[in-house]
LODO-767026 format. One record per atom (N, C-alpha, C, CB): z, y, x. Coordinates in steps of 0.02 Angstrom, whole numbers, plus 32768, in hexadecimal, padded with zeros to 4 digits. Atoms other than C-alpha are relative to their C-alpha. Glycine has a CB too. Layout:
<sites>
ZYX/...
</sites>
This chain:
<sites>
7FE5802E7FCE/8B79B0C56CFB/802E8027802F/7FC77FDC8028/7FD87FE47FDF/8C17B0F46D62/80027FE88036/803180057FE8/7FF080077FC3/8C6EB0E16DFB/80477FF08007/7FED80358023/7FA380238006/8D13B07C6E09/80127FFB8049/800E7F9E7FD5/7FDB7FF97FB1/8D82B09D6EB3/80437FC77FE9/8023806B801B/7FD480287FFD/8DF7B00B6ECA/80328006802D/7FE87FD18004/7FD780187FE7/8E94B0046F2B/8042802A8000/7FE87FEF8034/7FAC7FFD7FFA/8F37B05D6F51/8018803F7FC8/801C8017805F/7FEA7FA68035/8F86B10B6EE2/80447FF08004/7FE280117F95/7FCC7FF17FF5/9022B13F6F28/8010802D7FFB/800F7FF58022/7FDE7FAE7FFB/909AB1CE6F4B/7FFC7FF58055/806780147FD4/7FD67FD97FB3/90A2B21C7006/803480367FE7/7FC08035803D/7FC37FDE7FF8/913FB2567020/7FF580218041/80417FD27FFD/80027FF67FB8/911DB2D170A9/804780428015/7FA4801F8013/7FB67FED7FFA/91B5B31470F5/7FF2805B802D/80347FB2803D/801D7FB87FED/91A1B3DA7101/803580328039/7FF6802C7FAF/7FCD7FF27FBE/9223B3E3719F/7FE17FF48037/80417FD78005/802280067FC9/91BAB4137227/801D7FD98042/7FF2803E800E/7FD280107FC3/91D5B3A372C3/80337FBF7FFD/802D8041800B/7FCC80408000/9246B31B726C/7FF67FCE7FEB/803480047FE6/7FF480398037/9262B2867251/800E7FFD7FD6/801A7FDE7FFF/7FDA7FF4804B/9278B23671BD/80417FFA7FE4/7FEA7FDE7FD7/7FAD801A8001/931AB20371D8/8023803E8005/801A7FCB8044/7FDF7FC67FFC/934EB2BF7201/7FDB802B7FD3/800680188043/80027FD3803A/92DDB310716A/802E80017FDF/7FD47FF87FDA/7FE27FF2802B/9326B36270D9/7FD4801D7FC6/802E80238019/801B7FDE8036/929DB3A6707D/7FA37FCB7FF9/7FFE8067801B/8054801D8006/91F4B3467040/7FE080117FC0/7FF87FAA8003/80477FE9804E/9148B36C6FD4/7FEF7FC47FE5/7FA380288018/800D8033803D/9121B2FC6F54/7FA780048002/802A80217FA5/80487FE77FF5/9057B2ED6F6A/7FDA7FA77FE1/7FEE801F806D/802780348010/8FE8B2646F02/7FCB7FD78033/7FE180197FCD/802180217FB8/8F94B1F26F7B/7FF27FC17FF5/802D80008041/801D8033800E/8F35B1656FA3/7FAC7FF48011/80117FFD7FC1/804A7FEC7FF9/8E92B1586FE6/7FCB80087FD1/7FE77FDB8024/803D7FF68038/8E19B1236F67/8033801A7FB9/7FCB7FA47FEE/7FF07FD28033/8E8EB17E6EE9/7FDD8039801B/804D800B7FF2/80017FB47FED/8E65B2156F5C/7FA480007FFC/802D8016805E/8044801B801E/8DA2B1D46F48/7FEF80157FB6/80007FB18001/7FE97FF48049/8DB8B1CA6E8D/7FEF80417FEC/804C7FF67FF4/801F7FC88010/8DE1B27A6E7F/7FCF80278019/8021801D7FFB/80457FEE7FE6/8D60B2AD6EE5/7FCB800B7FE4/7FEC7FDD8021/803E800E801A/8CDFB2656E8D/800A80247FAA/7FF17FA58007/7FF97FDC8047/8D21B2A86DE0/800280598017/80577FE07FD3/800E7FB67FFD/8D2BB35D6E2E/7FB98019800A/8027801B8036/80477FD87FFD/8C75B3626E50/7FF17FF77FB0/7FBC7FD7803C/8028800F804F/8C63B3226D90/7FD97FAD7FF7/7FB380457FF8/802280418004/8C40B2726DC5/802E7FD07FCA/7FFB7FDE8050/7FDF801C8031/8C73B1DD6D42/801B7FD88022/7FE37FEA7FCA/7FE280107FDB/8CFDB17F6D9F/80307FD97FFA/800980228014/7FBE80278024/8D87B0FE6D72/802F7FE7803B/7FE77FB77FCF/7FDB800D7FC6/8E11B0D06DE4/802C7FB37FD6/80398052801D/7FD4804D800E/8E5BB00C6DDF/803180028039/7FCC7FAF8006/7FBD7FF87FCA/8F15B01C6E34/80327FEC7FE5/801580448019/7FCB801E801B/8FB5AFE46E0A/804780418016/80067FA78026/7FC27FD77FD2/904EB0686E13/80377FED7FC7/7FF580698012/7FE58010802F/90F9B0686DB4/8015800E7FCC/80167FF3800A/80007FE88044/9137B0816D0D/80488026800C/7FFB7FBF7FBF/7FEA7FDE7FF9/9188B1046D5C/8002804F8000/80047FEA8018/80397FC27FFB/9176B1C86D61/7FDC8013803B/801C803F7FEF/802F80047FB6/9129B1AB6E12/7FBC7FE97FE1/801F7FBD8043/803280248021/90AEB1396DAD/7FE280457FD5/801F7FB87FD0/80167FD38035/909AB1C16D2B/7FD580288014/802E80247FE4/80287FAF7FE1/906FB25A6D9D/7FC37FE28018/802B8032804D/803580197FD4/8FF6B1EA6DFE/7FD280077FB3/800D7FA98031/803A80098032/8FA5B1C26D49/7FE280447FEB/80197FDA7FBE/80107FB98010/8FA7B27A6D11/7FC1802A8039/805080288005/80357FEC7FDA/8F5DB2A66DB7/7FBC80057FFD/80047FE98025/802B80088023/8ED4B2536D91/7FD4802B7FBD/80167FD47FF8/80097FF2803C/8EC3B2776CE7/7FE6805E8007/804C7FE87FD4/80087FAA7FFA/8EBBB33A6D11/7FB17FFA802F/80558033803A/80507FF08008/8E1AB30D6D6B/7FCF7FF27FEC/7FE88003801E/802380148038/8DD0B2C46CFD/7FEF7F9C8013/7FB0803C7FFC/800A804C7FFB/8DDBB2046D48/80157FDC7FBC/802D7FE2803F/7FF580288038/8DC8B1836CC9/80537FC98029/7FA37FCC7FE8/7FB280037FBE/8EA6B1376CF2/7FF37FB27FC4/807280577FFF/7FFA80448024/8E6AB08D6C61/802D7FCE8033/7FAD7FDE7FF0/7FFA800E7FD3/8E7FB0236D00/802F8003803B/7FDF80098002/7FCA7FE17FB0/8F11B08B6D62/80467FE37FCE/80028083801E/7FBD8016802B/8FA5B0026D0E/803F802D801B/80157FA6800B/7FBA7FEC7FDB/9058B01F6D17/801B7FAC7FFF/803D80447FCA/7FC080488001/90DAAF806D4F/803880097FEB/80197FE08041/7FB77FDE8012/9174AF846D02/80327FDB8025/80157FFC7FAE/7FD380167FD7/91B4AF136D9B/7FF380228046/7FFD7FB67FFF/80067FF37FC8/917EAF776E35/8002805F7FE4/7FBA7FD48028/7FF17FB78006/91A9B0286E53/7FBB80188022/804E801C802A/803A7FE17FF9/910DB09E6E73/80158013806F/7FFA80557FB5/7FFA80007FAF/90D8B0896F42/7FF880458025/7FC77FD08020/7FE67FAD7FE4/9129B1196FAD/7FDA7FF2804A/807080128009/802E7FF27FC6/90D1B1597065/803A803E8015/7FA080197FEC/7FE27FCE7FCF/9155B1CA70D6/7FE9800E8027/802C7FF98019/80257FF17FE0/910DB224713D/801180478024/7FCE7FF77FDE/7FE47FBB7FCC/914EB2A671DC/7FDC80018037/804F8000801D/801C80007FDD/90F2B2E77251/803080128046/7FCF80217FE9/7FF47FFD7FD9/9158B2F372E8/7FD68038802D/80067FCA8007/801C7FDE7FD1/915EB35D7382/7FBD80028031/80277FFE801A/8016801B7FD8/90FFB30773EF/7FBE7FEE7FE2/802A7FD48018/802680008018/907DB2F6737D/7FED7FB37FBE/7FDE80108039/7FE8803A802E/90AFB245733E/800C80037FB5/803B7FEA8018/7FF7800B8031/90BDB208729D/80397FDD7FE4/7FD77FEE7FF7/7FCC80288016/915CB1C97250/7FF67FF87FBA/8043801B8010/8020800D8049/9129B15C71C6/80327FCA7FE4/7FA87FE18000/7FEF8031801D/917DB0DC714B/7FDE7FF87FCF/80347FFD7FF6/8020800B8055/911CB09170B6/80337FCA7FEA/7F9E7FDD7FF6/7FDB802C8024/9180B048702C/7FD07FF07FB0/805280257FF8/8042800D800A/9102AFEC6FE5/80287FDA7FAA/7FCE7FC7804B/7FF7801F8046/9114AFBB6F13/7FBB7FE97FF0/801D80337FC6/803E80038025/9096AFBA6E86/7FB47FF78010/800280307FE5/80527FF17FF5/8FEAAFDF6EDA/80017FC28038/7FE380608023/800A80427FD0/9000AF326F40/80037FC27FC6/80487FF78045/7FFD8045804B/900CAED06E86/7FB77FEF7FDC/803680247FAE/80287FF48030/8F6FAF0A6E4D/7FDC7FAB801A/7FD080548003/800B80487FEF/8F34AE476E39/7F9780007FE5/80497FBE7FBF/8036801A8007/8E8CADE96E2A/7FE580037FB6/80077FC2801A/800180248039/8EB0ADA96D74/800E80607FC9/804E7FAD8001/801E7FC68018/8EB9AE816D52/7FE380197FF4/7FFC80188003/803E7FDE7FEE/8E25AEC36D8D/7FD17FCE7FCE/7FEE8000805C/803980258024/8DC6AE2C6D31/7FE680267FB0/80227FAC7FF2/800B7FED8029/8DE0AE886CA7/7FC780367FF3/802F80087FF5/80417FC27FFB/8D6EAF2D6CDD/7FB37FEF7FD9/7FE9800A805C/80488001800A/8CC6AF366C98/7FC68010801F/7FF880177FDA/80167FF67FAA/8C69AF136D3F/7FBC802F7FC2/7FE27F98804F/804780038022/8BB3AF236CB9/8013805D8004/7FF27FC97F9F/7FFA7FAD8008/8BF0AFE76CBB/800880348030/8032800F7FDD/7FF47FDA7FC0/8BFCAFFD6D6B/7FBA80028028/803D7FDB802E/803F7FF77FD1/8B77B0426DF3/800E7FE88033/7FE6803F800E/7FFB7FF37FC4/8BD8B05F6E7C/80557FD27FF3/7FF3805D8019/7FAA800C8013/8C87AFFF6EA0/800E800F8068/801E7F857FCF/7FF47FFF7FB6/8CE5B0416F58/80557FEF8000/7FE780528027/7FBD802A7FCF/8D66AFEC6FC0/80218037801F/7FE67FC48046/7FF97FB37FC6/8DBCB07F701B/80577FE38020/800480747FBE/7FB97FED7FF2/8E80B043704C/80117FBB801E/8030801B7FBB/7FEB80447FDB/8EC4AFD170DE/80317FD37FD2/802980138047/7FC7802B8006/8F5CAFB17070/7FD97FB17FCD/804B80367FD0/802E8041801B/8EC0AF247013/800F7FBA8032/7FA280178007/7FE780447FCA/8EE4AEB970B5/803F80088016/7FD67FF78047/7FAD801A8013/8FB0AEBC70A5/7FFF7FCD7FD0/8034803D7FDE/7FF78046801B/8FC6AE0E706B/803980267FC3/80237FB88044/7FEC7FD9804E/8FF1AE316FA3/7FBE7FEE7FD3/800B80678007/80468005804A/8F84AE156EFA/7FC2802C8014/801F802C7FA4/80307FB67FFE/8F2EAEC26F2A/7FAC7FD0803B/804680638044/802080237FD9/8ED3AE476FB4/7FCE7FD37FE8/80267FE48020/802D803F801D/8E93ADBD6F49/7FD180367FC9/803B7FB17FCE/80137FE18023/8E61AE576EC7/7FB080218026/803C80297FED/803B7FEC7FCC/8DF9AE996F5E/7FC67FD97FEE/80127FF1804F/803A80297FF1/8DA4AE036F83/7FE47FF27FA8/801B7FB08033/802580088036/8D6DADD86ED1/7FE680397FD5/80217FDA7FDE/80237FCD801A/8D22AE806E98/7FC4800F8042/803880447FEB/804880067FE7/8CC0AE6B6F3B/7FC17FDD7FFD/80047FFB802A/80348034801E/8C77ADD46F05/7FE980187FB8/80237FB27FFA/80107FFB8043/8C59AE036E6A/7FD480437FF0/80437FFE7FDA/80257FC67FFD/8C03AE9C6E94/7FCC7FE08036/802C80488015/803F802D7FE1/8B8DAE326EFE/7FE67FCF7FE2/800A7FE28038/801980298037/8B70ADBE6E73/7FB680327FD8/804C7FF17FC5/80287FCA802C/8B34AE556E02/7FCE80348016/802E80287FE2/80277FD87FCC/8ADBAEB46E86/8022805B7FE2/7F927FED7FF6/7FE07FA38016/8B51AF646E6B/801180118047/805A800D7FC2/800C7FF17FA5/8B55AFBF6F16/80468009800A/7FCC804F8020/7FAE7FFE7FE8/8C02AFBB6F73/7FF98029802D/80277FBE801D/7FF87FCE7FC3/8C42B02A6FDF/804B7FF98011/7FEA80547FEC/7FD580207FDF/8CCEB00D7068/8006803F8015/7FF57FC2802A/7FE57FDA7FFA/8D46B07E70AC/80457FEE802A/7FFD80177FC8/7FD3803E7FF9/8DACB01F7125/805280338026/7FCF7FB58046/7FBA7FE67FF9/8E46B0B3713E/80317FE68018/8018800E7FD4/7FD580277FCC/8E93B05371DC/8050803D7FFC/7FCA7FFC8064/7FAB7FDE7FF9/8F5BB09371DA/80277FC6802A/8031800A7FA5/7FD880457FD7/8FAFB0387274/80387FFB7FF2/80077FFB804A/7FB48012801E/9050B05D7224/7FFC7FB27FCD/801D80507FC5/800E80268036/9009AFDF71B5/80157FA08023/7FA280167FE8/801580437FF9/8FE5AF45721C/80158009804A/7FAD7FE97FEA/7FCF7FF97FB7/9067AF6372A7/7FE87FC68047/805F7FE77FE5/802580447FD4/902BAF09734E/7FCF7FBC7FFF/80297FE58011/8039803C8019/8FB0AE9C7306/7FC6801B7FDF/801E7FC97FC9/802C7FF18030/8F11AEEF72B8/7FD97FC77FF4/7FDB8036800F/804880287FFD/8EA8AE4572C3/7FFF7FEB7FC4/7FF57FC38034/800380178049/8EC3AE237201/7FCE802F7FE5/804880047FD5/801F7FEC8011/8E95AEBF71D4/7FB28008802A/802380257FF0/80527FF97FE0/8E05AED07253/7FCB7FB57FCB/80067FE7807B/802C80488026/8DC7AE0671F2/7FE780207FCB/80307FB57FE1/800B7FF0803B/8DD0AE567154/7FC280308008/803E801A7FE0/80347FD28010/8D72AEF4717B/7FAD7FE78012/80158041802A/802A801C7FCE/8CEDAE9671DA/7FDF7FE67FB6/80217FC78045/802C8025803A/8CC5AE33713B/800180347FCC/80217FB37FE0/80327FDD8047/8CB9AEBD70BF/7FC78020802E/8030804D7FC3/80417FDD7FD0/8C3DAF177144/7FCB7FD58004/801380108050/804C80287FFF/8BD1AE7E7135/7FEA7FE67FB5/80047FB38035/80088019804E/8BC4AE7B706A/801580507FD8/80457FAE7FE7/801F7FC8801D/8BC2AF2E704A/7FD1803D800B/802580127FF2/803D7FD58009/8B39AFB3702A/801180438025/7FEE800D7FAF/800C7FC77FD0/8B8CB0367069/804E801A802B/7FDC80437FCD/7FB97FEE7FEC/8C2CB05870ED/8007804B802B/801B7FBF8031/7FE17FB07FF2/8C7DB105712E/80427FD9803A/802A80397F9E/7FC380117FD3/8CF8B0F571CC/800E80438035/7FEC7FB2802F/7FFE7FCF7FC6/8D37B1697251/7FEC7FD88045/804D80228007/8000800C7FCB/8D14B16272F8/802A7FD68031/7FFD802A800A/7FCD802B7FFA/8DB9B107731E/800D7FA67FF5/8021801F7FD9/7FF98048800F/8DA5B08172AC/7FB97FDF800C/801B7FF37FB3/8033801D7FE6/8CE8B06072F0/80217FDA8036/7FCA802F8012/7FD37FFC7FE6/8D41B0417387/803F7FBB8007/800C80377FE5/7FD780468012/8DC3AFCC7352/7FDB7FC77FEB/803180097FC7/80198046802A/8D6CAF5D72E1/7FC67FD88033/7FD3801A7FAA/8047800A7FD7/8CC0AF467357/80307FD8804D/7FC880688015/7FEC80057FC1/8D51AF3873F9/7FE880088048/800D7FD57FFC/80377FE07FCC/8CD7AFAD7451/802680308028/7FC080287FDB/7FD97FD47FD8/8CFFB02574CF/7FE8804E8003/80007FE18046/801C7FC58002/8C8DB0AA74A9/7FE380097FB7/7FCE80048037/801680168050/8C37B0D473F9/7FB97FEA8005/800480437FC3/8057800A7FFF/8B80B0D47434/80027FA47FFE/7FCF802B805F/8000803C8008/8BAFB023744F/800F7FD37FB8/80277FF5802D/7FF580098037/8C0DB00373B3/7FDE80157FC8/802E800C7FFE/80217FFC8025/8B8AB0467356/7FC37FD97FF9/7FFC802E8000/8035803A7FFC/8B1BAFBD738D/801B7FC47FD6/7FF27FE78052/7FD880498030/8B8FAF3A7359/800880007FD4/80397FE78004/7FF47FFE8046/8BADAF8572AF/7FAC7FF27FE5/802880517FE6/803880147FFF/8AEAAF7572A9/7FED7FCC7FF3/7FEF80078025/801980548007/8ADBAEC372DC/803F7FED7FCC/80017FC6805D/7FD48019801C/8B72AEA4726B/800880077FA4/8031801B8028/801C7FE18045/8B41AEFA71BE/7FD280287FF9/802880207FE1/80467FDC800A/8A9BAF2A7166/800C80447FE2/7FCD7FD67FD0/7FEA7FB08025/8AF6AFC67111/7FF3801D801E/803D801B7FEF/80157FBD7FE7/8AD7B076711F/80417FF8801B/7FE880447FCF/7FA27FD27FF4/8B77B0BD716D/800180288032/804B7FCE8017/7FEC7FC67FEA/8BC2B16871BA/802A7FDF8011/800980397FDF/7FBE7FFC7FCD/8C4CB16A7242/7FF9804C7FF5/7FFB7FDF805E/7FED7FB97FF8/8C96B2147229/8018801A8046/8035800E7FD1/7FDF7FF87FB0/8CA4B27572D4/801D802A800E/7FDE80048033/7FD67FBA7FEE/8D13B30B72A3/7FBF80327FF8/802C8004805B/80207FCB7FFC/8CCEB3A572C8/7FA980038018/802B8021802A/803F80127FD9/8C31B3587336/7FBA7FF37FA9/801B7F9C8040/803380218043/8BF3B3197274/80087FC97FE5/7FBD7FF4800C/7FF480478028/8BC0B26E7220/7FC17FDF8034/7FEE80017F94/804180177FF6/8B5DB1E9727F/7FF07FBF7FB4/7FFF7FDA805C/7FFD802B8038/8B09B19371F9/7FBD7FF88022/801080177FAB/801B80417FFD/8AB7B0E77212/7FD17FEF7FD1/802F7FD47FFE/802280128022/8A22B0BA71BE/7FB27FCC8005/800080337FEC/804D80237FCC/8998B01C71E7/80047FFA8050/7FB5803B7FF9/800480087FBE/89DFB0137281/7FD980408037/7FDD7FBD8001/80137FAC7FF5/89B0B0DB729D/804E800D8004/7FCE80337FB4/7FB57FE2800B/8A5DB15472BB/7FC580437FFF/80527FF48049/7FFF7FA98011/8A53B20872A1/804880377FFD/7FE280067FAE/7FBE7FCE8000/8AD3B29772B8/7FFC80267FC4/800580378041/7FE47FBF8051/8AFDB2FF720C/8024802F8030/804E7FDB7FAD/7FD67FD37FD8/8B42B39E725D/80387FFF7FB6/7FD380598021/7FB27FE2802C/8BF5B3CE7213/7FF480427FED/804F80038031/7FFA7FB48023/8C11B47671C1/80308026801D/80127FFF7FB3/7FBE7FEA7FAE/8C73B4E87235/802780347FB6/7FCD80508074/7FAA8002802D/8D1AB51771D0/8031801E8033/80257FA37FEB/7F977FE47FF8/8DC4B55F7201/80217FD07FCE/801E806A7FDC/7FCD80308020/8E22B4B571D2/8038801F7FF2/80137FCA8027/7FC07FFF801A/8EB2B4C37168/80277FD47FFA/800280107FD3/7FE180317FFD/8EE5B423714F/7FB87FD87FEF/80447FFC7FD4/804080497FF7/8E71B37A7169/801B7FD77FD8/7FF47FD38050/7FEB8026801B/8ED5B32470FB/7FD17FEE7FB1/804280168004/80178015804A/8E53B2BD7077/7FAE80158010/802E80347FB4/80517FE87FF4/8DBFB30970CB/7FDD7FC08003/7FEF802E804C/803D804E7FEF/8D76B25270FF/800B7FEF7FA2/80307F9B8054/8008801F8047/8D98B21C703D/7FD480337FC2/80547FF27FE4/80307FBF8035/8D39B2CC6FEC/7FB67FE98016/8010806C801A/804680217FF7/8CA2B2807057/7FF67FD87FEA/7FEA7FF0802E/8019804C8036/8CADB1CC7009/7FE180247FC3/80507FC37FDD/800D7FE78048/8CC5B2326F6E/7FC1801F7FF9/803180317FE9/80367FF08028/8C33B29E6F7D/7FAF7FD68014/7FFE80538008/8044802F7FD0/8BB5B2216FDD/800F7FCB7FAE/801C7FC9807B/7FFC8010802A/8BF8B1B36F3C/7FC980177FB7/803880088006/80167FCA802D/8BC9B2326ECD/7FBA7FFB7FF6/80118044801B/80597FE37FFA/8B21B25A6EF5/7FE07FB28008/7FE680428059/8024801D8007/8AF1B1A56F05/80047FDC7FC9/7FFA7FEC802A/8018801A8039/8B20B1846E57/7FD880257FC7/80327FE77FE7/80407FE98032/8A88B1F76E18/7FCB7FD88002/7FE180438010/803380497FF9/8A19B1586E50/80007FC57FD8/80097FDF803D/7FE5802F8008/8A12B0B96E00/7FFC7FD48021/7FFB7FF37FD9/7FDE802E7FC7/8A5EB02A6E4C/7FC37FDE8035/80307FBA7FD5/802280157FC1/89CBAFE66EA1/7FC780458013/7FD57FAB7FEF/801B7FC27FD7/8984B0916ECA/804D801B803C/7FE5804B7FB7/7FBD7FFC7FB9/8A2DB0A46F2A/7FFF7FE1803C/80427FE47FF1/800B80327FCA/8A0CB0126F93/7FAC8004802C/800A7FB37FD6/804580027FE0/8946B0586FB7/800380598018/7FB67FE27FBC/7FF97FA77FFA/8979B1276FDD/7FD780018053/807080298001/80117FED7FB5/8913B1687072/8024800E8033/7FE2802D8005/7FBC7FDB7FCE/8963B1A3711A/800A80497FF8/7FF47FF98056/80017FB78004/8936B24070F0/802D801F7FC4/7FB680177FF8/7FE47FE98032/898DB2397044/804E7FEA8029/7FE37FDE7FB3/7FCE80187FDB/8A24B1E370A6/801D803B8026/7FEA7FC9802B/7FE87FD07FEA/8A1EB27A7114/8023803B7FB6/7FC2801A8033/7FE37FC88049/8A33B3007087/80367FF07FDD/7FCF80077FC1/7FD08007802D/8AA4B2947029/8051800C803A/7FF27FAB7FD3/7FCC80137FCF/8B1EB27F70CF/801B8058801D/7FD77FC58048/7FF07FC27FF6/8B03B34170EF/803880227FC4/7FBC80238005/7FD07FF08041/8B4CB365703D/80357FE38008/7FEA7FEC7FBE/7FAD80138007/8BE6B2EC7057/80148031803B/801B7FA08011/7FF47FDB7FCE/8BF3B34F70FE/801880417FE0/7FC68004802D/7FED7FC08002/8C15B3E77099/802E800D7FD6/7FD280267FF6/7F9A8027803D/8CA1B38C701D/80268012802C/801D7F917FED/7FCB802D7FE3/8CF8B35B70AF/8015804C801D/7FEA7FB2803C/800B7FB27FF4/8CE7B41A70FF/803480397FD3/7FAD80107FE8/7FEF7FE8803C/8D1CB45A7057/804080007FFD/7FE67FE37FCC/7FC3801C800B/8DABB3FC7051/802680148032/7FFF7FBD7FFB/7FDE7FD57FB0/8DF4B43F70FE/800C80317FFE/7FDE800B803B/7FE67FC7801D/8E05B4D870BB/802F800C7FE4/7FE680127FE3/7FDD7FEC8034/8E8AB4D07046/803B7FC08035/7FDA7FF57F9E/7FC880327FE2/8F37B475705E/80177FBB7FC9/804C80358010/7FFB80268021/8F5BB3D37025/7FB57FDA7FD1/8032801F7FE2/803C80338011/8ECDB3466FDB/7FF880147FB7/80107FA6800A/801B7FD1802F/8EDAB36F6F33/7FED80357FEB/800C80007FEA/7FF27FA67FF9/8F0AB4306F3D/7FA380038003/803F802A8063/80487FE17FE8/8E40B43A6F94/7FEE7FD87FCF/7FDA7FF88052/8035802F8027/8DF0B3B16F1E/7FF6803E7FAF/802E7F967FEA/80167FDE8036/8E10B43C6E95/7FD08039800E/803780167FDD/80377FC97FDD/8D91B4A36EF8/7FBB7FE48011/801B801D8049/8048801E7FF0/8D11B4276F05/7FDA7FEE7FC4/80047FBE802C/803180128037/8C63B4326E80/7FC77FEE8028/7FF0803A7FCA/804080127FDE/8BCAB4056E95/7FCF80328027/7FDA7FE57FCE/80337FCE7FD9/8B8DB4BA6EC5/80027FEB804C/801880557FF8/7FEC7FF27FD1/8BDDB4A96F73/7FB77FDC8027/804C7FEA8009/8015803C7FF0/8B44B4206F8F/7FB28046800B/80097FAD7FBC/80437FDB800C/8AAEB4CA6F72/8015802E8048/7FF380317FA5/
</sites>
């Protein structure tokens, strides 16, 4: 029984002209991307069995993304190509000031439709996770959402949410995406958020507070990542601190998706309704181990670059 990550697989284009815009770059890295793509490999670098359902194009943008994959061993059945949408691009400059100068030019991975995914062979899945705002950008990818959530609450297969708020995304208005995330948090088993998007979604002002409301609001386990401070992870209406792993960051880029990946990981050595009965104590251990993915991954530069550094020893 595997583990199928649903939603976006793009290219970041990140623009390697310190300081500029994108309008005044001249030079950019080509870097596979995508949240639950970056999940995906995750879970195939510890050796987990993993399939990715995405849509990119029948382009060589599409290609590399599939290859990517393919090199870690993700099952890509599921990762189509369109031969009417060009494979979805992510620019990305970090400015002086610390700002972000972003454009997404959004194709393929917003097609992936309802009447696609039907095809999967849910009977072969354990685990299925949600991980990418661009699911609530009005597009097929939306209606694809919602009916693999139902349908994984039909079958009783454990979900897991991943709600990767990007305000570039949902310019002056988050209250769509806040609806959306709100309802997978009350129909899945298990969600992952930062501290930020507790925060937003709850419309709390503090987290101790917003961790009440995610409480009264969903019976799931779930971690808020707090940086360096650790993981609080939620359980029965219990919290707990996971300490972090003290590091000399290199780059953070993919670290929150190596934890899905290895908190993924390790809870598909259970079966499906031993997933849904794990102690707090196994909860702790398992949340300490994603804690040391995500660690792992901070080390090295770039999301994939570290994912080829992550096995299962890192977990002894």
């Amino acid at each position: 029984m595997g583990i199928l990550c649903v939603g976006e697989a793009l290219i970041d284009m990140i623009c390697t002209d310190k300081g500029s815009a994108l309008s005044d770059g001249n030079h950019f890295l080509k870097k596979a991307g995508g949240a639950p793509t970056n999940v995906a490999a995750a879970i195939a670098a510890l050796g987990g069995a993993v399939s990715i359902a995405a849509k990119v194009g029948n382009d060589p943008f599409g290609k590399h993304l599939r290859d990517q994959m393919l090199h870690f061993g993700v099952d890509t059945r599921w990762m189509l190509s369109d031969p009417n949408h060009f494979t979805t691009f992510a620019f990305v400059s970090l400015m002086q000031n610390g700002e972000r100068d972003f454009v997404f030019n959004r194709g393929a991975d917003g097609e992936l439709s309802k009447e696609d995914v039907k095809e999967i062979p849910l009977d072969e899945i354990s685990i299925i996770h949600f991980g990418s705002a661009t699911g609530f950008l009005p597009g097929p990818l939306q209606s694809a959402y919602l009916y693999l959530l139902s349908e994984a609450r039909k079958k009783g297969i454990f979900t897991s949410f991943d709600p990767n708020y990007r305000h570039l995304l949902f310019p002056g208005d988050p209250s769509h995406f806040i609806a959306q995330s709100r309802h997978f948090l009350q129909h899945c088993d298990f969600f992952k958020m930062s501290d930020e998007e507790a925060l937003l979604i709850t419309g709390c002002a503090d987290l101790s507070e917003a961790t009440r409301v995610l409480m009264d609001l969903s019976t799931a386990v779930f971690a808020i990542t707090l940086g360096k401070e650790g993981t609080l992870l939620c359980i029965n209406r219990e919290s707990f601190v996971i300490p972090s792993i003290p590091i000399t960051p290199i780059d953070t880029t993919g670290a929150g998706d190596a934890f899905v990946g290895a908190l993924l990981f390790q809870l598909s050595k259970f079966g499906t309704s031993q997933m849904k009965q794990l102690s707090v104590e196994q909860w702790k251990a398992i949340t300490a181990n994603a804690n040391k993915a995500g660690a792992r991954t901070c080390e090295f530069m770039g999301a994939m670059e570290a994912f080829e550094h992550l096995t299962d020893q890192i977990f002894q």
